[in-house]
N, C-alpha and C positions, 0 to 999 in steps of 0.2 A: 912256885906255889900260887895258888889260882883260890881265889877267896871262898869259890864253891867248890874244892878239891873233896872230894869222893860222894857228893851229892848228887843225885838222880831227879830229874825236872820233865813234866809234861807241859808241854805248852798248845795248847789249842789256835785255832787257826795263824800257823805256824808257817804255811807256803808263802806268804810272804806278807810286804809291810810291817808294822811293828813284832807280829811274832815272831815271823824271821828273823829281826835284826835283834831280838831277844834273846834264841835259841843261838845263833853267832854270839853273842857276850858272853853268854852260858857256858858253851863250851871251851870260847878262852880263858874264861876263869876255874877249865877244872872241872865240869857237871857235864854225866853223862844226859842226853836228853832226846823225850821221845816228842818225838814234832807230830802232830793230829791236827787233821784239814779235809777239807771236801777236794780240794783243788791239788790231785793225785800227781798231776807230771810236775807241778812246782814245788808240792813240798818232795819230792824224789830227789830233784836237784838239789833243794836247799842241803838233805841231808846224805847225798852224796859229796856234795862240797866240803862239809863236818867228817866226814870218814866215822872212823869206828866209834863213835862219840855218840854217834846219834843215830838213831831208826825212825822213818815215816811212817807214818799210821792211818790209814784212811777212819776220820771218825766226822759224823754226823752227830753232833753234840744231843740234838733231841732224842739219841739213839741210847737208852739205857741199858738195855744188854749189851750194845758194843763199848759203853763205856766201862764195864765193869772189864772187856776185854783187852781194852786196852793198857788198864792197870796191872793187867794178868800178865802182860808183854812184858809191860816195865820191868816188874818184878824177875820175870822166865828171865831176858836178858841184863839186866844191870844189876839186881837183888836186891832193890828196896823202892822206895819214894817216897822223899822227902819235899817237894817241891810240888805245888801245882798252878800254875798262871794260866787264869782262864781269860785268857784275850778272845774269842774267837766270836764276832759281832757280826749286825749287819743293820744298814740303815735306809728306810724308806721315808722320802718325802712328801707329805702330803699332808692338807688340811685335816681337823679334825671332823671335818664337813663333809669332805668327801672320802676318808681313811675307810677302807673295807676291811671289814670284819678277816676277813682272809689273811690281809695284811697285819692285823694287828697280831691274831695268830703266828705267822710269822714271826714278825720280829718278837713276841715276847717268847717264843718257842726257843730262839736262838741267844738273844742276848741274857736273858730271867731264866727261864727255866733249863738252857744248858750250863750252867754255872751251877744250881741246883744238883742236877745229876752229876755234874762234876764230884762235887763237894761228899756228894752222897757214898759215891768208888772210891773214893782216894782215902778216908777215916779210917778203915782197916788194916791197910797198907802204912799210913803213918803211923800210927799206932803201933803197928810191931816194928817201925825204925827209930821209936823211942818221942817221935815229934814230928813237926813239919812247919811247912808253913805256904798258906793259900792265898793267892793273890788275884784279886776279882776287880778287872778292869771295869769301871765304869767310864765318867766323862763327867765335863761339867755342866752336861746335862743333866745328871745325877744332882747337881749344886743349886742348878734353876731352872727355868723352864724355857722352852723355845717353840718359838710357833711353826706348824707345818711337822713338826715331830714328835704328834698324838705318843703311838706307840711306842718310836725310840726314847724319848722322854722317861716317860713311867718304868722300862724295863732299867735305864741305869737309875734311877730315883729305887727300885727296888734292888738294885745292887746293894744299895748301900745298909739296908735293911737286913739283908743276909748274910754280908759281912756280921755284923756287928752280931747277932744272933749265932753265927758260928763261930764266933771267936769267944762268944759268954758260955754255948756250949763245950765245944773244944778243948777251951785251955788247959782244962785239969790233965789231958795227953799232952800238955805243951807243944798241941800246932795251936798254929796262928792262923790269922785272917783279916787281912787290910785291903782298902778297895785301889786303886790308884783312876783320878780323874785327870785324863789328857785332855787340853786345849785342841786347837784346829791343828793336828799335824798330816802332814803331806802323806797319805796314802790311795792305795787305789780305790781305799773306800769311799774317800773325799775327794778325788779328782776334779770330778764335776761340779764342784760347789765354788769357785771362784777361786778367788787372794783377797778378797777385804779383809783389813787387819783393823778398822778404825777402831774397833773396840779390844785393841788389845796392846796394855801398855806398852808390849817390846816392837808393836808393830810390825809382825811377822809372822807366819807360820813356820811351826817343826817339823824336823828330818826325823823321822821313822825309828832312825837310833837315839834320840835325844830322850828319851824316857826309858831305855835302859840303863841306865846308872840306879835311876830310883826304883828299879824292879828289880836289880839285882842284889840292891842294896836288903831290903823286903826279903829278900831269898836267904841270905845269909843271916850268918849266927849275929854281924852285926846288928842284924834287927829283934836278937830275942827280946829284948823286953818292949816291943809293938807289935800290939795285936787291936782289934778294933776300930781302927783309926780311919781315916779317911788323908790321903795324901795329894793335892793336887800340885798339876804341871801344866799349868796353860798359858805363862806370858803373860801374866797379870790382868790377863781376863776378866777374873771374877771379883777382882779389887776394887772395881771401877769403873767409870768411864773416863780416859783420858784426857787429856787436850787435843785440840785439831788445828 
């Protein structure tokens, strides 16, 4: 018995790093799950590795008619959806001095306004499976602020905004909507951004899977009575500043 046993999960960019090792949890626990990403031969693999469990999806989150299709998937194949973890980010470095309009577009396109259309596809579908529950990754950027990431900044800072709005809308269908705020963990988003840890109490960065516990937890009936919340996971990041 798998904690998400007959449960249905889209998880956006899912070809790898954190959604990947999401959609792996998922499915050991039991949840059929349709993996959505731009990154076509990775999420193939991921969800040829899952077998009958899971189906790849190519979706461009800014894309609201394909989102609408790929909820159409879910349903044609598994026959509901109860689950939606909108992981699927992206991040540009730069001043707010020199941050191009272009750019900000971008990232608010991808991180803000595809959660948005997420959330928009998936209310129908939950609703005729009785409930659900929406999990919108932000960061603990969303907590404070960081310089050089104008526009990543503000789209998870509006994460949390939206959670909280669809969960005071929502509830009455009893889905949910909790945001989850990762620390610095090791993906290929972050590669390039070092290992300083000084500012983080465990003095380390996270493995990719180390905030699936808390997203699965969010997924299941163990979480029915959280909705609006804000959860973070960052190694006591935002506690403080340490000792050195």
């Amino acid at each position: 018995m798998g904690i998400l046993d007959g449960k249905v999960a889209i998880i956006t960019g899912a070809a790898r790093g954190m959604g990947a090792a999401h959609a792996r949890r998922f499915v050991a626990e039991g949840a059929n799950v349709v993996l959505a990403d731009v990154l076509d031969d990775q999420g193939e693999a991921v969800a040829k590795e899952l077998g009958d469990a899971a189906r790849y999806l190519h979706l461009d989150v800014r894309d609201r008619d394909r989102w609408d299709e790929i909820v159409a998937a879910a349903v044609a194949e598994f026959g509901r959806v109860d689950v939606l973890v909108n992981n699927a980010g992206i991040f540009r470095r730069e001043s707010i001095e020199t941050h191009s309009h272009e750019l900000w577009d971008e990232v608010i396109g991808v991180n803000l306004t595809g959660i948005w259309n997420g959330t928009k596809a998936v209310i129908e579908a939950m609703k005729a499976a009785g409930g659900g529950s929406i999990i919108n990754v932000s960061s603990t950027a969303g907590m404070t602020g960081y310089a050089y990431l104008p526009a990543y900044t503000t789209s998870k800072w509006g994460i949390r905004g939206l959670t909280k709005t669809t969960a005071l809308d929502l509830g009455g269908y009893k889905i949910r909507a909790n945001s989850v705020h990762p620390g610095f963990v090791r993906t290929p988003m972050t590669e390039d951004l070092g290992d300083n840890t000084a500012n983080v109490a465990l003095h380390r960065t996270a493995a990719d899977t180390e905030l699936c516990g808390l997203v699965l937890f969010l997924a299941s009936d163990e979480a029915a009575f959280c909705t609006g919340a804000e959860f973070i996971a960052d190694g006591g990041e935002s506690a403080g500043l340490p000792p050195h």
